[in-house]
Legacy VTK file of the C-alpha trace (Angstrom):
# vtk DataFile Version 3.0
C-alpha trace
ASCII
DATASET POLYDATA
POINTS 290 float
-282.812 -53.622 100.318
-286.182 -53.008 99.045
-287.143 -49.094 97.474
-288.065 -46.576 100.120
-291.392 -46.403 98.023
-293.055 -48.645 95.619
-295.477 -47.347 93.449
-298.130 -49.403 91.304
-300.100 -49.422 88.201
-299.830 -48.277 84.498
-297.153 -48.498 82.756
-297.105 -46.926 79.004
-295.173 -46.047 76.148
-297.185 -42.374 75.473
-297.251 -40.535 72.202
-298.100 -36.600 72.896
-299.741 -34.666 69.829
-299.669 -31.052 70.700
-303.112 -29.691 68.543
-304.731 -26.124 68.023
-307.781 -27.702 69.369
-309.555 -30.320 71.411
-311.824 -31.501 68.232
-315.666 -31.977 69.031
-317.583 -34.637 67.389
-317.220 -34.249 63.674
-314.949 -31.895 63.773
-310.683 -31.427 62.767
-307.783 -30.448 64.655
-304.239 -29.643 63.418
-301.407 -31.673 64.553
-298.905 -28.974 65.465
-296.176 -31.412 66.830
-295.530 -34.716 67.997
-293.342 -36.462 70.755
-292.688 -39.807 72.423
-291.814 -40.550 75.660
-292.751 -43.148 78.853
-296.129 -42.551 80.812
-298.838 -44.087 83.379
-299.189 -42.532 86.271
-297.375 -45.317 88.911
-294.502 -44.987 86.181
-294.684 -41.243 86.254
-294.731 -40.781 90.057
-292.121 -43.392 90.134
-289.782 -40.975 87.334
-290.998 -38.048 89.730
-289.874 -39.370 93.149
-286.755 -40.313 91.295
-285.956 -37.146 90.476
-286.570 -35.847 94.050
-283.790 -38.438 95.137
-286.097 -40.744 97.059
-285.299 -44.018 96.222
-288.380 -45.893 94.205
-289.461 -48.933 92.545
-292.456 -49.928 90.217
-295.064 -52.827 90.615
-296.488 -53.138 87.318
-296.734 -54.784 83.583
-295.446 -53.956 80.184
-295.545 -56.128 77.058
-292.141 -57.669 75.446
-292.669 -55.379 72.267
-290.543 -52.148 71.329
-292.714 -50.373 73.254
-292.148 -52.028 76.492
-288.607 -51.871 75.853
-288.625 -48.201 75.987
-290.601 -47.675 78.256
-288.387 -50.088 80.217
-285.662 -48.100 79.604
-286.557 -44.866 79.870
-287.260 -45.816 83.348
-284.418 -47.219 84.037
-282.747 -43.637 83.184
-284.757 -42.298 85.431
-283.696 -44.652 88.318
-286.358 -46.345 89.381
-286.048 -49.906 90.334
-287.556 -52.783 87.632
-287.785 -55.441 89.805
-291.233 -55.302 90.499
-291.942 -54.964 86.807
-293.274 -57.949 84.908
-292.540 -58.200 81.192
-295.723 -60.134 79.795
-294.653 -62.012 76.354
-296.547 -61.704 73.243
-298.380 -59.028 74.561
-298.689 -55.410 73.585
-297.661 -52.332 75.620
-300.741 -50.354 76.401
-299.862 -46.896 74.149
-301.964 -43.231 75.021
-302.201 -40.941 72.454
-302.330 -37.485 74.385
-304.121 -34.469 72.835
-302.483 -31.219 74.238
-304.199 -27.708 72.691
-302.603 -24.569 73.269
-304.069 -23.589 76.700
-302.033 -27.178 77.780
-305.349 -29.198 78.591
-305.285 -32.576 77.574
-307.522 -35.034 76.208
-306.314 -39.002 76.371
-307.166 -42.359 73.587
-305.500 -45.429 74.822
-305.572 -49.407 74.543
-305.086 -51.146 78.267
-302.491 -53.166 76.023
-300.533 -55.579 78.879
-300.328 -52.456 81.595
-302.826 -54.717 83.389
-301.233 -58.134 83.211
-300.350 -58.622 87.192
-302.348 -60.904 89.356
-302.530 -60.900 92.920
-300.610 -64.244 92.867
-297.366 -62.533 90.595
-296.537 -59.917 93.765
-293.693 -60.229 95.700
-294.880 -59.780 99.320
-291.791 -59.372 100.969
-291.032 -56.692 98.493
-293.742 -55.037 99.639
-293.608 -55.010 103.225
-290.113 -54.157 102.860
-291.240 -50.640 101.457
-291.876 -47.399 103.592
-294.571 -46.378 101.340
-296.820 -47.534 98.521
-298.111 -45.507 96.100
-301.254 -47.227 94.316
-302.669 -45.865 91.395
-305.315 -46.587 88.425
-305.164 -50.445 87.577
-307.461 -53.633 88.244
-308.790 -53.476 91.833
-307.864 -56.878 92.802
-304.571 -56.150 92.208
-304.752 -52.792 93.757
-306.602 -54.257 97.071
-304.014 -57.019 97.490
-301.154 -54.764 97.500
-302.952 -52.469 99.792
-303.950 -55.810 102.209
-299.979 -56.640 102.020
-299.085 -53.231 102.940
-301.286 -52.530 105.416
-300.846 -55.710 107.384
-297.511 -54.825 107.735
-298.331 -51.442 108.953
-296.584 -49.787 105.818
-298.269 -46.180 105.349
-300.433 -46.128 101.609
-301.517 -43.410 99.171
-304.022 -43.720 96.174
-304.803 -41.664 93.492
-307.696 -43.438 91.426
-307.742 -41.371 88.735
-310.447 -40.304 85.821
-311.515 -44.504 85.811
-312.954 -43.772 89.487
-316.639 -43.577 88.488
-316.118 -47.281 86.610
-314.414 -49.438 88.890
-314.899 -51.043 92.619
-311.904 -49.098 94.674
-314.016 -48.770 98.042
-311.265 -50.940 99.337
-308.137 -49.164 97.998
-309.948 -45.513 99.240
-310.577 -47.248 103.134
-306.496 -48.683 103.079
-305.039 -45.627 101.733
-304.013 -42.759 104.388
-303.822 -40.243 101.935
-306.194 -40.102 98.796
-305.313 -38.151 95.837
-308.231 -36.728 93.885
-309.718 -33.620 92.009
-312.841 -32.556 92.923
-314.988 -34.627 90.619
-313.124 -37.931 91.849
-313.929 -36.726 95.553
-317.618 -36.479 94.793
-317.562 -40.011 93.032
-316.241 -41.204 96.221
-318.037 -39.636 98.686
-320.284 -42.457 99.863
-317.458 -44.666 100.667
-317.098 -45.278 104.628
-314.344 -43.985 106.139
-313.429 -41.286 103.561
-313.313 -38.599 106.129
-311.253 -40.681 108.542
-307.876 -40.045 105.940
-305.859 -37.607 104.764
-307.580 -35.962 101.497
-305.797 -34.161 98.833
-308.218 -32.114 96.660
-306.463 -31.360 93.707
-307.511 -27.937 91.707
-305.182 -27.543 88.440
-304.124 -24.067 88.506
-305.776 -23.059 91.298
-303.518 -25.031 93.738
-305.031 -27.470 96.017
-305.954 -28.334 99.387
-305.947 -30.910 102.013
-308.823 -32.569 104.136
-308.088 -33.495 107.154
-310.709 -35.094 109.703
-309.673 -31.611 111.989
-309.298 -28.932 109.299
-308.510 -28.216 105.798
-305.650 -26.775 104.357
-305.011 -24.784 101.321
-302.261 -23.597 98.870
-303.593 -21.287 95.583
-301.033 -22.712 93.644
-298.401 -20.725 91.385
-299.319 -18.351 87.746
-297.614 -20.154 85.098
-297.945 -20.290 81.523
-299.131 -24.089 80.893
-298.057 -25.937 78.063
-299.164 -29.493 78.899
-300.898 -30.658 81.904
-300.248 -34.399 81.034
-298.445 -35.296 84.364
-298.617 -32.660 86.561
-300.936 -34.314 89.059
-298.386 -37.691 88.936
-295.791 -34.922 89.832
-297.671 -33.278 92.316
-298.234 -36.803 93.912
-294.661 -37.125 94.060
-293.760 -33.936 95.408
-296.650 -33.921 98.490
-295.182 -37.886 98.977
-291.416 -36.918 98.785
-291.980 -33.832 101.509
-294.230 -36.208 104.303
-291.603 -38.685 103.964
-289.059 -36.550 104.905
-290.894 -35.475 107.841
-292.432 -32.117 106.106
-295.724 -31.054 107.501
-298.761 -30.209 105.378
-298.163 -26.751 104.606
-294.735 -27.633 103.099
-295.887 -30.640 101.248
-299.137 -28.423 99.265
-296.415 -25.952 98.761
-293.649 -28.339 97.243
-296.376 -30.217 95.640
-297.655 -27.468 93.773
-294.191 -26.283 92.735
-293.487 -29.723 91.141
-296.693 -29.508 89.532
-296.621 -26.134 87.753
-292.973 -26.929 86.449
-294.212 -30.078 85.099
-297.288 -28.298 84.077
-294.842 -25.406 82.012
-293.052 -28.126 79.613
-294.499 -30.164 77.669
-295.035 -34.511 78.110
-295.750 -35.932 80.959
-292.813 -37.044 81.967
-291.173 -34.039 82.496
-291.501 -33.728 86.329
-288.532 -31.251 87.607
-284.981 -32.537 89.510
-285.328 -31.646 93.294
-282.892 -29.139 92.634
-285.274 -27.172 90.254
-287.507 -27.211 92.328
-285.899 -25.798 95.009
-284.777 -23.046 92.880
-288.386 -22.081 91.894
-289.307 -22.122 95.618
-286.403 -20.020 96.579
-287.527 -16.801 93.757
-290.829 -16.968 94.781
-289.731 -16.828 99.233
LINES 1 291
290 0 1 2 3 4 5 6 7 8 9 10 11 12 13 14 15 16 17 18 19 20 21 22 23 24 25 26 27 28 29 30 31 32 33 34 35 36 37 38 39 40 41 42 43 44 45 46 47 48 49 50 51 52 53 54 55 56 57 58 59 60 61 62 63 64 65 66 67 68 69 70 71 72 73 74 75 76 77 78 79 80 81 82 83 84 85 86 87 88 89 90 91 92 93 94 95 96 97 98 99 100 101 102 103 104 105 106 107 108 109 110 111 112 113 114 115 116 117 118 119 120 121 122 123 124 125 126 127 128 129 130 131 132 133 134 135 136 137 138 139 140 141 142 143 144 145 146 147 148 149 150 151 152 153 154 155 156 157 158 159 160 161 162 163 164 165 166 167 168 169 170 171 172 173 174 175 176 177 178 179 180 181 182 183 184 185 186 187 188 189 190 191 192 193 194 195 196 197 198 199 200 201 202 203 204 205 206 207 208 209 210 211 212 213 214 215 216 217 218 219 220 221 222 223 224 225 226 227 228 229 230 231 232 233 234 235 236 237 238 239 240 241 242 243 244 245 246 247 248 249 250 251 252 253 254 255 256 257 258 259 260 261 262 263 264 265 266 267 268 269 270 271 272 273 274 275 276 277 278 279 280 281 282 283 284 285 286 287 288 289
């Protein structure tokens, strides 16, 4: 029986230095701490909707190296499903190096390492239309589009979150397949000349000023919830998870912004980004704030 939702994309080994400072150009930051832990955003929604018990598997790439291994299995500890997963040999796992000041915004260096490795012709189509939902995320856009062509022909319900890579790659056809689009505001505007955009569900994301939600008959809005951020790494992947958990189940709108942004400010208030909160916490943090 295939995963209630596949996601797709990146799939990293991630290496989080927490600094007192973004450095500019020429200039030094201290190294503070250091951690290690899985990360790409398909793998980190994937971790996410795992932890809100819906049942999830990965499309995606990793090299055979140490790296991929852990990334592998932290994963697999999560409980999301492999067999999507291709392991590419003699290649490298793509690694991010996250910069995280004090105020918990993040700056990103990477290597696309073998996160990238799947071809249209390595997907398992029956996988796919098997699925209730596929998540699509950051990767090459023929890959992307073919996964979206699978699951739309056999009327299974798609989300896409581009991410910051919008502005340099051809996803017109992942934006017009998707029924719900995940963006901030500058990824919206990148977008905005692509047909069909307002024809979708939209969700604007803000940070910590919450988010909102387009909709071609009105817009919805939720401010979001004052916490202390330590690292914003992951917080949108969790939000993601949180607004695709909550429709699933039959929640409407207001409830998914709200349970969204709950499973983005906990992920937001600890630090890596994969470090998305149980659906139990987040219930809790719901029920002190009611």
């Amino acid at each position: 029986m295939a995963p209630t939702v596949l996601t797709a994309g990146h799939v990293n080994w991630d290496v989080t230095l927490r600094v007192d400072r973004l450095p500019e150009a020429d200039g030094e930051a201290t190294i503070r701490s250091q951690c290690q832990s899985g990360g790409g955003s398909a793998a980190n929604v994937a971790a996410a909707l795992a932890g809100l018990e819906v049942d999830t598997g990965l499309i995606g790439s990793v090299g055979d190296d140490d790296n991929g291994l852990l990334a592998r299995r932290d994963l697999e500890d999560a409980g999301v499903s492999l067999s999507g997963l291709r392991v590419v040999e003699d290649a490298e796992t793509a690694v991010k190096y996250l910069l995280v000041d004090d105020d918990g915004e993040v700056a990103i260096l990477g290597n696309d390492g073998g996160n990238e490795a799947l071809q249209p012709a390595d997907l398992e189509a029956d996988r796919i239309r098997a699925a209730d939902h596929v998540h699509l995320t950051s990767q090459q856009p023929e890959t992307a589009a073919a996964i979206a062509s699978i699951a739309t022909d056999a009327g299974v319900t798609v989300s896409f979150d581009p991410g910051r890579r919008v502005g340099d790659r051809e996803y017109d056809a992942m934006v017009r397949a998707a029924d719900v689009l995940f963006v901030t505001e500058r990824e919206a505007a990148a977008l905005a000349d692509v047909d069909g955009l307002d024809d979708r569900l939209v969700v604007v994301t803000a940070g910590s000023d919450g988010a909102a939600v387009r909709t071609p008959d009105k817009t919805y809005t939720h401010a979001g919830f004052d916490i202390e951020p330590v690292d914003t790494a992951g917080a949108g992947d969790a939000f993601a998870a949180g607004f695709l958990a909550t429709r699933l189940a039959g929640g409407d709108i207001d409830s998914a912004l709200e349970y969204a942004n709950a499973c983005g400010a906990l992920t937001a208030g600890h630090e890596g980004a994969r470090s998305a909160p149980t659906k139990a916490a987040v219930e809790a943090f719901l029920a002190n704030r009611s």
